[in-house]
C-alpha positions as a Markdown table, in Angstrom:
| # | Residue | x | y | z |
|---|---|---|---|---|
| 1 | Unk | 134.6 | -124.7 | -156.5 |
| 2 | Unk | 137.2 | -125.5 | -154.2 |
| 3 | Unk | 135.6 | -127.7 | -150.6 |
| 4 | Unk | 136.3 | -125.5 | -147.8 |
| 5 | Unk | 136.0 | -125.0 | -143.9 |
| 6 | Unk | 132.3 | -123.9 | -144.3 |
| 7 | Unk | 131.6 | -126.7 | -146.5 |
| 8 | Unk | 133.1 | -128.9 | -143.8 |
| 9 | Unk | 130.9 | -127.4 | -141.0 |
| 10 | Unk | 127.8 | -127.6 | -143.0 |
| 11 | Unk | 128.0 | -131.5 | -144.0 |
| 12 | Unk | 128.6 | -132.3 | -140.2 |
| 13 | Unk | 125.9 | -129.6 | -138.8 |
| 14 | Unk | 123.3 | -131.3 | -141.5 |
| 15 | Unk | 124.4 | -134.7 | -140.2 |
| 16 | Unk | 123.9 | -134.5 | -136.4 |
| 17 | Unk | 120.7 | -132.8 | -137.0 |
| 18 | Unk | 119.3 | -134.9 | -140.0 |
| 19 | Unk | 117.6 | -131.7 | -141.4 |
| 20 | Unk | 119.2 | -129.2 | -143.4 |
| 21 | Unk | 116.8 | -126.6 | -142.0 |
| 22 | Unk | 117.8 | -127.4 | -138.5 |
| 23 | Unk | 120.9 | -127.2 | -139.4 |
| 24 | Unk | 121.2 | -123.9 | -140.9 |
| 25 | Unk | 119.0 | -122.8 | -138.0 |
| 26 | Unk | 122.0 | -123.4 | -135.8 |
| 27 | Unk | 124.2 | -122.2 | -138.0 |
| 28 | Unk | 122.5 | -118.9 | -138.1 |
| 29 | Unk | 122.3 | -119.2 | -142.2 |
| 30 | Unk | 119.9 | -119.3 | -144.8 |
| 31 | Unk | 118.3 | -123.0 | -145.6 |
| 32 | Unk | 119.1 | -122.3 | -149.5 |
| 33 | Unk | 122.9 | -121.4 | -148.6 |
| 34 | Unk | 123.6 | -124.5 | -146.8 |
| 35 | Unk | 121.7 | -126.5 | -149.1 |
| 36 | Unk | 122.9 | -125.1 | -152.3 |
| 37 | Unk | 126.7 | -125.5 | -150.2 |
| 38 | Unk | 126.5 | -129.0 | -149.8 |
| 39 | Unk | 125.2 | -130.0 | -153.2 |
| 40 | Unk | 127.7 | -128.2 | -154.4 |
| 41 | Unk | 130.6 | -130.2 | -152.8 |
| 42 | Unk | 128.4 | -133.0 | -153.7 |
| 43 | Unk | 128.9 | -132.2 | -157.3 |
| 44 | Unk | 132.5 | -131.7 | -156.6 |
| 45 | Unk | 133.1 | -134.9 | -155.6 |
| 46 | Unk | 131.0 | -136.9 | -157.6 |
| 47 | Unk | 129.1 | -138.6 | -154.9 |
| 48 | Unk | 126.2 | -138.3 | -152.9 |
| 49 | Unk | 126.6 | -137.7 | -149.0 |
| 50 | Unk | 122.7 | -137.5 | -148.4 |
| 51 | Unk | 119.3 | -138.7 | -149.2 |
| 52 | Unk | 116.6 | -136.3 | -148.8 |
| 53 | Unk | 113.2 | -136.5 | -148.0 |
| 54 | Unk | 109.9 | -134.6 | -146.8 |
| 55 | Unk | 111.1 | -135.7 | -143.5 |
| 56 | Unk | 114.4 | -135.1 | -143.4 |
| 57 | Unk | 118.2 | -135.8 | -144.8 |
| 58 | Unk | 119.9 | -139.5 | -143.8 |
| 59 | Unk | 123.4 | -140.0 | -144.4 |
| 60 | Unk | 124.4 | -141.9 | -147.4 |
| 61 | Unk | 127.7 | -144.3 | -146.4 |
| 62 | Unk | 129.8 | -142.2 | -148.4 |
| 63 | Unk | 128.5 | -139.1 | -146.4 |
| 64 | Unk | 129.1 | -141.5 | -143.2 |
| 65 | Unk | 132.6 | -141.7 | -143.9 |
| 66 | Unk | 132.8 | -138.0 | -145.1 |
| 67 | Unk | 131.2 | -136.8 | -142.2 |
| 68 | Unk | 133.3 | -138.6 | -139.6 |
| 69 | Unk | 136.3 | -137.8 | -140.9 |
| 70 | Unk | 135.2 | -134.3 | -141.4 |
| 71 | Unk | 134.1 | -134.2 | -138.1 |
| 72 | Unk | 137.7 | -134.9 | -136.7 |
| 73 | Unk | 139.7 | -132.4 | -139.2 |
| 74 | Unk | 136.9 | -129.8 | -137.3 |
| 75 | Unk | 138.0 | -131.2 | -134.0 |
| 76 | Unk | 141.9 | -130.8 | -134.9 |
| 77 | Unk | 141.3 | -127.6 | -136.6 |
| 78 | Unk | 139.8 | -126.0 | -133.3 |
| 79 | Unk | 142.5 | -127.6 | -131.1 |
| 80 | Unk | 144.9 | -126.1 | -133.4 |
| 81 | Unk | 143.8 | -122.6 | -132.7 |
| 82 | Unk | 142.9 | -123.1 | -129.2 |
| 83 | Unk | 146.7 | -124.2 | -128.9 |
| 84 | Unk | 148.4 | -121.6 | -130.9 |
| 85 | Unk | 146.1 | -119.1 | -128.7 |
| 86 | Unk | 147.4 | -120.2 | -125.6 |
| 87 | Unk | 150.9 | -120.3 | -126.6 |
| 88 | Unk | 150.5 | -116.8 | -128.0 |
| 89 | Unk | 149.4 | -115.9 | -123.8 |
| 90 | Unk | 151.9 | -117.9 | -122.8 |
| 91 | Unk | 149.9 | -120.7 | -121.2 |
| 92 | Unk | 151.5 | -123.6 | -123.6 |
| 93 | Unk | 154.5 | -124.3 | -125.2 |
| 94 | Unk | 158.0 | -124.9 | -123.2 |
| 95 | Unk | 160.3 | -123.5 | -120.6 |
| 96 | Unk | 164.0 | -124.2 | -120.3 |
| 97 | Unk | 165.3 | -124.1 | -116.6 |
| 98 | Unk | 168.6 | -123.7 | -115.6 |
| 99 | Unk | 169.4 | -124.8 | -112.3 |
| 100 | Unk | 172.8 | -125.0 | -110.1 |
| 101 | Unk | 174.3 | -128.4 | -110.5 |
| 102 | Unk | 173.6 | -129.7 | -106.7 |
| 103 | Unk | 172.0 | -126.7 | -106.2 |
| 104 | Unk | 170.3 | -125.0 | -103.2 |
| 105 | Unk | 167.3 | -124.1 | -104.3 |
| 106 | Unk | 164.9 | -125.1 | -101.4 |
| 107 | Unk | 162.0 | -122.4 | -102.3 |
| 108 | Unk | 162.1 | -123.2 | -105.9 |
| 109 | Unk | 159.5 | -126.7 | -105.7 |
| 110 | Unk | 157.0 | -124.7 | -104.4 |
| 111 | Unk | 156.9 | -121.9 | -107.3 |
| 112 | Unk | 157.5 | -124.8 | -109.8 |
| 113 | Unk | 153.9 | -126.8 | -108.2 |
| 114 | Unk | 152.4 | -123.8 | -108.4 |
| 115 | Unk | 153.2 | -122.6 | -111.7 |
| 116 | Unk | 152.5 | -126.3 | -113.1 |
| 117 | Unk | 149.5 | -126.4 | -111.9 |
| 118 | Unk | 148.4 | -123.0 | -113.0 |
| 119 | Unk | 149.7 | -124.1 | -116.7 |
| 120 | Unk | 149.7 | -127.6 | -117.0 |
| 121 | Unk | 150.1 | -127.1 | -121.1 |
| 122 | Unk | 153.5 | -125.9 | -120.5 |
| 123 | Unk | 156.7 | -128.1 | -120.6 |
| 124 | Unk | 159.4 | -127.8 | -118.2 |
| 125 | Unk | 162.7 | -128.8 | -118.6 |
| 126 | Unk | 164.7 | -128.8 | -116.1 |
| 127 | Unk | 168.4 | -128.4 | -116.6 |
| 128 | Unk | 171.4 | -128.9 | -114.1 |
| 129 | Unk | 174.8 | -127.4 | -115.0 |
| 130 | Unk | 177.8 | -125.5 | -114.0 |
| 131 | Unk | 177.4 | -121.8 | -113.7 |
| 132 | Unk | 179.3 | -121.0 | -116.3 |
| 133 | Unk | 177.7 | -123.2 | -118.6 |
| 134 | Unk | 174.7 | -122.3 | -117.8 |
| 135 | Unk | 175.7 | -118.6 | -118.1 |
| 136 | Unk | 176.5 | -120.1 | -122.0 |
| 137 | Unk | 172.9 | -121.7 | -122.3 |
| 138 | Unk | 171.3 | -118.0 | -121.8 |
| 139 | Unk | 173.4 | -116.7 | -124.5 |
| 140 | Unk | 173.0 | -119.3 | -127.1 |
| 141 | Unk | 169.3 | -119.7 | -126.4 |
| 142 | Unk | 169.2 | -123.2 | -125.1 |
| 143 | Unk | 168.1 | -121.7 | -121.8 |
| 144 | Unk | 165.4 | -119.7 | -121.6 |
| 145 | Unk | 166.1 | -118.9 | -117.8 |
| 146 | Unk | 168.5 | -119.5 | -114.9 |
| 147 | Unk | 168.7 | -119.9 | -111.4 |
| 148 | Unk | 172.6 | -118.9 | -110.0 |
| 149 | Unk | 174.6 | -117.9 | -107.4 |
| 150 | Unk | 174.8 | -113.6 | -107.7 |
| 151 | Unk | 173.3 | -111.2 | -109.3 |
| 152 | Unk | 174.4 | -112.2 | -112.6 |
| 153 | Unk | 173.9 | -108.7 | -114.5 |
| 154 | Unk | 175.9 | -109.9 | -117.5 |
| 155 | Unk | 175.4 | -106.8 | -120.5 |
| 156 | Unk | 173.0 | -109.2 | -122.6 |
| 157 | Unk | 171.2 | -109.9 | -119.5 |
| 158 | Unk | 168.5 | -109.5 | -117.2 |
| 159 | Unk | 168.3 | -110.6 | -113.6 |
| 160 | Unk | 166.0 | -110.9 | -110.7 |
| 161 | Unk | 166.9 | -111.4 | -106.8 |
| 162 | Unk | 164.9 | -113.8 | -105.7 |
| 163 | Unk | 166.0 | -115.4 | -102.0 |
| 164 | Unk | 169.2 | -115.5 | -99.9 |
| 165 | Unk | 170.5 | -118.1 | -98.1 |
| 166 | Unk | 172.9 | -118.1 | -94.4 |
| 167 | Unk | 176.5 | -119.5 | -95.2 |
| 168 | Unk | 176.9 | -122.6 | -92.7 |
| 169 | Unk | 180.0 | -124.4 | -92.4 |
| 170 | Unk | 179.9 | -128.3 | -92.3 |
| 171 | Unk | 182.4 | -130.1 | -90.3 |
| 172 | Unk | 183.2 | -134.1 | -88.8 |
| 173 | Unk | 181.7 | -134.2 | -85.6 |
| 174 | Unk | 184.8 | -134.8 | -83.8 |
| 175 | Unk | 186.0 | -131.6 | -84.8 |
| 176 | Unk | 186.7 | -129.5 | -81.8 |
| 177 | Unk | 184.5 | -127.0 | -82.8 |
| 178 | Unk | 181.5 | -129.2 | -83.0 |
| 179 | Unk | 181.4 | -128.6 | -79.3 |
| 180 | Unk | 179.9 | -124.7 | -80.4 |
| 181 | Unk | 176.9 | -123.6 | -81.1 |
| 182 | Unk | 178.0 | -121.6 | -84.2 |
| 183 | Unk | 181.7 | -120.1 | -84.8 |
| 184 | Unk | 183.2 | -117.0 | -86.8 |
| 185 | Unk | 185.3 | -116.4 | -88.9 |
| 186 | Unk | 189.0 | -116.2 | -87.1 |
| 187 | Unk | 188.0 | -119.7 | -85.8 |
| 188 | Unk | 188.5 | -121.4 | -89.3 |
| 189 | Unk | 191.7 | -119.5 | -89.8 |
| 190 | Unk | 193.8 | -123.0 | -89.6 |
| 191 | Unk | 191.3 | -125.1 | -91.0 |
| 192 | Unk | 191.4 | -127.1 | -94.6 |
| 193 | Unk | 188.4 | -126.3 | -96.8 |
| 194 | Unk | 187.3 | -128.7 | -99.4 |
| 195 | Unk | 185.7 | -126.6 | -102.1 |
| 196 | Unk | 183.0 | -128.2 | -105.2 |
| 197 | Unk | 182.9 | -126.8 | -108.8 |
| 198 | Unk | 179.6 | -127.2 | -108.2 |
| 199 | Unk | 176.0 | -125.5 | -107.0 |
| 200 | Unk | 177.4 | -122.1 | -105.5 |
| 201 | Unk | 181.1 | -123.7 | -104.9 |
| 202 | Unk | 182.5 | -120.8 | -106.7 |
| 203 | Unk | 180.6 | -118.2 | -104.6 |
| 204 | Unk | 181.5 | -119.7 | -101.4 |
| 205 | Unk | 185.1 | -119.8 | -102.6 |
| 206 | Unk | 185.0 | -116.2 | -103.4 |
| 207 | Unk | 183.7 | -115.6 | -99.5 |
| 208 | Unk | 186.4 | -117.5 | -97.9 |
| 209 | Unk | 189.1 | -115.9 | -99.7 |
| 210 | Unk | 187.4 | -112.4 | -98.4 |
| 211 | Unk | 186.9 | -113.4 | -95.0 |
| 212 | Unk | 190.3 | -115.6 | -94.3 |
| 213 | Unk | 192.7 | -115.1 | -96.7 |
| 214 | Unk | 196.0 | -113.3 | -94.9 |
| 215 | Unk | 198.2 | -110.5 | -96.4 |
| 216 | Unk | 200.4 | -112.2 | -99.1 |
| 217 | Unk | 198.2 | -115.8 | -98.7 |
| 218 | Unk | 195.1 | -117.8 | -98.8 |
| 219 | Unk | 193.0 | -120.2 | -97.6 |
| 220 | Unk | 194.2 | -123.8 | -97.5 |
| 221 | Unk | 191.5 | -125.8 | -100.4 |
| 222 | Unk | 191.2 | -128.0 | -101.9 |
| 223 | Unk | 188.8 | -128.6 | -105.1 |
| 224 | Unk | 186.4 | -131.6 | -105.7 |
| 225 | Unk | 184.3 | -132.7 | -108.7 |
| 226 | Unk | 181.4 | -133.9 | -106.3 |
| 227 | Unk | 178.9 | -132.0 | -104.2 |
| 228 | Unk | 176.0 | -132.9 | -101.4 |
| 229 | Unk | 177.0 | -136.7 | -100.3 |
| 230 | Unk | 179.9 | -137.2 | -101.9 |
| 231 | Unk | 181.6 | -133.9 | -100.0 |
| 232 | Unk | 179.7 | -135.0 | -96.6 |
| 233 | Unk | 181.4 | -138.1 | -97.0 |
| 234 | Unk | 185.2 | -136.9 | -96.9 |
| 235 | Unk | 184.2 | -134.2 | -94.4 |
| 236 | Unk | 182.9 | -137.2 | -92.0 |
| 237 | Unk | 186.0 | -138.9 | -92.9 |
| 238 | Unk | 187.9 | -136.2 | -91.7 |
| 239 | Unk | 189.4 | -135.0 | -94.5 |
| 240 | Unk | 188.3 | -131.1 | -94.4 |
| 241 | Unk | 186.0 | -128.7 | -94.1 |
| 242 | Unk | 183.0 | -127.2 | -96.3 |
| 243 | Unk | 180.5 | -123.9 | -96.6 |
| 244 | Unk | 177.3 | -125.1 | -97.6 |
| 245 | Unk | 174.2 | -123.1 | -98.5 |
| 246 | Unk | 171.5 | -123.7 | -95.3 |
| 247 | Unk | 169.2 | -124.8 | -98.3 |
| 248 | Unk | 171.6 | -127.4 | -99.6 |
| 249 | Unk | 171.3 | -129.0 | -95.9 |
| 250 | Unk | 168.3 | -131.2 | -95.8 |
| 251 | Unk | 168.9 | -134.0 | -93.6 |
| 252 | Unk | 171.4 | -135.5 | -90.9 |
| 253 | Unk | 174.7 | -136.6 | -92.3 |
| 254 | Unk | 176.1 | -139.3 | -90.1 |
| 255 | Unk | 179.9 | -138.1 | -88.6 |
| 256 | Unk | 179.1 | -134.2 | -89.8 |
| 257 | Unk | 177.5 | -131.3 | -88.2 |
| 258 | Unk | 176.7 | -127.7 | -89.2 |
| 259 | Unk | 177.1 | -124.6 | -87.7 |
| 260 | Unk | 176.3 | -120.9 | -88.5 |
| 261 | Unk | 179.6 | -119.3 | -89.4 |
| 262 | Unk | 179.0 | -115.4 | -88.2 |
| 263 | Unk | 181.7 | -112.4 | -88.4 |
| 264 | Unk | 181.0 | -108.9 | -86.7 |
| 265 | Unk | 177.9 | -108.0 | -88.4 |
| 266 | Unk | 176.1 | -111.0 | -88.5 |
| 267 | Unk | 176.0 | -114.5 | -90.8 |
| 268 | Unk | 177.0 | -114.7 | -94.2 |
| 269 | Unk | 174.3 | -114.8 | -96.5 |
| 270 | Unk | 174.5 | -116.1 | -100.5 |
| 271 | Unk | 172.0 | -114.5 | -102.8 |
| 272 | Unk | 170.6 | -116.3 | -105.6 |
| 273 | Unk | 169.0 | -114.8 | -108.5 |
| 274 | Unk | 167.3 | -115.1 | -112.1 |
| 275 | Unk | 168.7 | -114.8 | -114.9 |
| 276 | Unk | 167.4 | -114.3 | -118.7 |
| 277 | Unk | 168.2 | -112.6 | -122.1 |
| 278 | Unk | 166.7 | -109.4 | -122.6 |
| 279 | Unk | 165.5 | -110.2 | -126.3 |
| 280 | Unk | 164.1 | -113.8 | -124.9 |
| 281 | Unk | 160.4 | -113.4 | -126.7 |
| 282 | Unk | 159.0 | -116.7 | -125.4 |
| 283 | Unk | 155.3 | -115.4 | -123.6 |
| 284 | Unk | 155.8 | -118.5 | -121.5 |
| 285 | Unk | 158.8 | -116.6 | -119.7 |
| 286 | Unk | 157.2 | -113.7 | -119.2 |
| 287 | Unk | 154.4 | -115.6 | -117.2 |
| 288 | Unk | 157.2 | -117.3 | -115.0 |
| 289 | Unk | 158.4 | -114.4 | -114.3 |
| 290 | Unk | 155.3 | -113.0 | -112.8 |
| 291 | Unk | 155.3 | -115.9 | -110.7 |
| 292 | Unk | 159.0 | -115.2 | -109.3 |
| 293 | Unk | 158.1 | -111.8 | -108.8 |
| 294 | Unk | 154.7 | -112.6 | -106.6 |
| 295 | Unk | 156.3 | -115.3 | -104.7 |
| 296 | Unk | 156.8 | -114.5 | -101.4 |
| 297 | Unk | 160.5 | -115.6 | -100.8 |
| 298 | Unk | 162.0 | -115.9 | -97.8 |
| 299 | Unk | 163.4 | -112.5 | -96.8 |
| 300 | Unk | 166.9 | -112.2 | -94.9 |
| 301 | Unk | 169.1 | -109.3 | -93.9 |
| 302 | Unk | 172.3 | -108.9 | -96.0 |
């Protein structure tokens, strides 16, 4: 006879009741079927794990050590499936965020609290890249989602618009057109843009090309492997100036101010969006992205 589960359960049941009629009581059986169970896996293993009497059953020390230890495989055993149940509903296991190296992402904390404290068994990792490389993470599964500049409807893909953020430009305050309140288009014509490859630099690039670039020319930039304080600090210095994402602004910069940048129709306005594989099976995605999709994110004309 090989010791099983339901061995297990009715050495521990008989133990915290001290009666094996109790016990089987509770364990909706027969008293003969339990009893006839245990002396059997007594036999088995060639010791004795009770003593019985007319009053009861007492623990031998054998069955003290048995019983413990049997007691915390039960214990294991019912974590196990509790675990593997929730994983299966997507309430444990791990997500794999993708975020915007210096990224503007100012609604994303509060979807992140939320969702962490809906499912605190779930891991998140947090990752901060390059676009393209994140773009790369999706495909080779590393990622299991990404937040990017875009809409980011690669064939393999999924995506889902999630906010959209005004286009500011950031300039040293001794700039001339500090002195406005906010400033179009034509009146950056002249100016020197530093552009990051990082967060949404790419994006932004994109838009000043669009908006500034003159038949047979473009935009005077310049490209920097730094973004937030590192960029602030040559624009205060004097040495250009910068789009930023309004989300990516989140405090005073000493010797820079920034202004709405607007052309005939209004501000300009960078979208950002989630990302994920279509054949991405992991149920803890699918619950994230019920939270995206109930979060009330900022809406702005575009």
């Amino acid at each position: 006879m090989a010791i099983g589960l339901r061995h297990l359960q009715h050495a521990v049941a008989a133990s915290q009741h001290g009666s094996f009629r109790r016990a089987a009581a509770a364990l909706h059986l027969r008293q003969s079927t339990l009893s006839r169970g245990i002396r059997q896996m007594e036999e088995q293993l060639g010791v004795l794990l009770f003593n019985r009497s007319s009053g009861g059953v007492r623990l031998t020390p054998a069955g003290v050590q048995f019983t413990q230890a049997a007691t915390r495989l039960l214990e294991d055993l019912d974590t196990l499936v509790s675990t593997a149940k929730a994983m299966g509903r997507g309430e444990a296991g791990r997500l794999a965020l993708g975020l915007l190296t210096s990224p503007s992402v100012a609604p994303l904390p509060a979807v992140l609290l939320d969702y962490a404290f809906r499912f605190p068994d779930v891991e998140i990792r947090l990752v901060e890249k390059l676009r393209a490389e994140l773009m790369l993470d999706l495909k080779t599964g590393a990622l299991d989602l990404a937040i990017v500049t875009g809409e980011a409807k690669e064939q393999d893909n999924e995506s889902l618009s999630l906010w959209s953020e005004r286009v500011l430009v950031a300039l040293p305050q001794a700039h001339p057109l500090a002195e406005r309140t906010f400033l179009y288009w034509t009146d950056l014509t002249d100016e020197k843009f530093l552009l990051s490859r990082r967060g949404p630099g790419p994006d932004l690039r994109d838009m000043l090309i669009a908006k500034l670039a003159a038949p047979g020319g473009r935009p005077r930039m310049t490209y920097q492997d730094v973004g937030g304080e590192g960029l602030l600090s040559l624009i205060a210095a004097g040495r250009g100036l910068a789009l930023q994402c309004e989300g990516a602004v989140r405090a005073a910069f000493p010797g820079v101010v920034h202004r709405e940048v607007r052309d005939g129709s209004g501000p300009g306005w960078v979208r950002f969006s989630a990302c994920w594989k279509k054949d991405n099976a992991n149920p803890v995605l699918t619950l994230f992205l019920g939270q995206l999709r109930t979060h009330q994110f900022p809406v702005h004309p575009e």
